[in-house]
C-alpha positions in Angstrom: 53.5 6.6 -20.5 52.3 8.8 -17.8 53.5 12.0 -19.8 51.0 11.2 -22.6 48.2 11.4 -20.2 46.1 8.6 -22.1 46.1 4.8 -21.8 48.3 3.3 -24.0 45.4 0.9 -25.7 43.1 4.3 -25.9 44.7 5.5 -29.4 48.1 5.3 -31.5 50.7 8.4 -31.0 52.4 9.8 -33.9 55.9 11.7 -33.4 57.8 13.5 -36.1 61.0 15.5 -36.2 61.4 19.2 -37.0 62.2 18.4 -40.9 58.9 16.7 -40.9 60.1 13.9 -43.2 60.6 11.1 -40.1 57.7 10.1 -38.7 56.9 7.5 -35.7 53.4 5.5 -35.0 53.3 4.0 -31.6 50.3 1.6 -30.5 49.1 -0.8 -28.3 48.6 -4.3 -30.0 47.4 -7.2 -27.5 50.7 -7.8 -25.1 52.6 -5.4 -26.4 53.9 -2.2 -28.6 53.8 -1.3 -32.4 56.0 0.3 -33.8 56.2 2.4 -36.9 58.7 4.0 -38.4 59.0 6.0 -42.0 61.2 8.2 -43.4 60.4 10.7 -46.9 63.1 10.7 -49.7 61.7 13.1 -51.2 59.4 15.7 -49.5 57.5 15.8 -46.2 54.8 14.9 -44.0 51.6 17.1 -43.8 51.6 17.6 -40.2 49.6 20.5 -38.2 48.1 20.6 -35.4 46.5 23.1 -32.9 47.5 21.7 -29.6 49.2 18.2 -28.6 46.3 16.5 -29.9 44.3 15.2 -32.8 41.5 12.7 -34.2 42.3 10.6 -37.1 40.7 7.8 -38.3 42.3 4.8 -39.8 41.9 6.3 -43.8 43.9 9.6 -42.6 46.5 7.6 -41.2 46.7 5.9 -44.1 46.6 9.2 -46.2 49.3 10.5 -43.3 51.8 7.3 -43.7 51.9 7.8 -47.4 53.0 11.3 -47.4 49.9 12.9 -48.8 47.7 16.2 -47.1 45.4 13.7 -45.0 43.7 17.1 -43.6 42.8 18.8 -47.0 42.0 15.1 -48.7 39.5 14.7 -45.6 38.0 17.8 -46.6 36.8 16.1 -49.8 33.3 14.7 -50.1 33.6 10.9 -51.1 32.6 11.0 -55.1 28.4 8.9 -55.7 27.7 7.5 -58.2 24.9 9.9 -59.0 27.3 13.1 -59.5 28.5 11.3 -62.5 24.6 10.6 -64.0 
């Protein structure tokens, strides 16, 4: 733990291999670690970063987990009910 230079209860981290379609979610839950582990049939995971670190919150993880562009659908603007009226 000391080479990710945060606390272990101060985030998740997410590791992924060089194909991009494996992807790891490690966190902190009470006692003890979570792990997560996925791996794509088909495709990959949208994964770029600038650096060893990002921000994501819990609906880009989701977005991330499922194998969709979590950094292009957070661009989006949540849809209100008076665009449509």
């Amino acid at each position: 733990m000391e080479s990710m230079q945060e606390k272990p209860d101060q985030g998740i981290y997410v590791f992924y291999n060089r194909a991009c379609n494996r992807i790891k979610v490690l966190g902190w839950h009470g006692n003890g670690f979570v792990l997560l582990y996925k791996r794509l049939e088909k495709g990959k995971f949208f994964i770029r970063t600038v650096g060893n670190k990002i921000n994501i919150d819990v609906k880009q993880l989701n977005w991330l987990i499922a194998g969709l562009d979590w950094q292009l659908l957070s661009t989006w603007e949540e849809p209100k009910f008076s665009t449509f009226f």
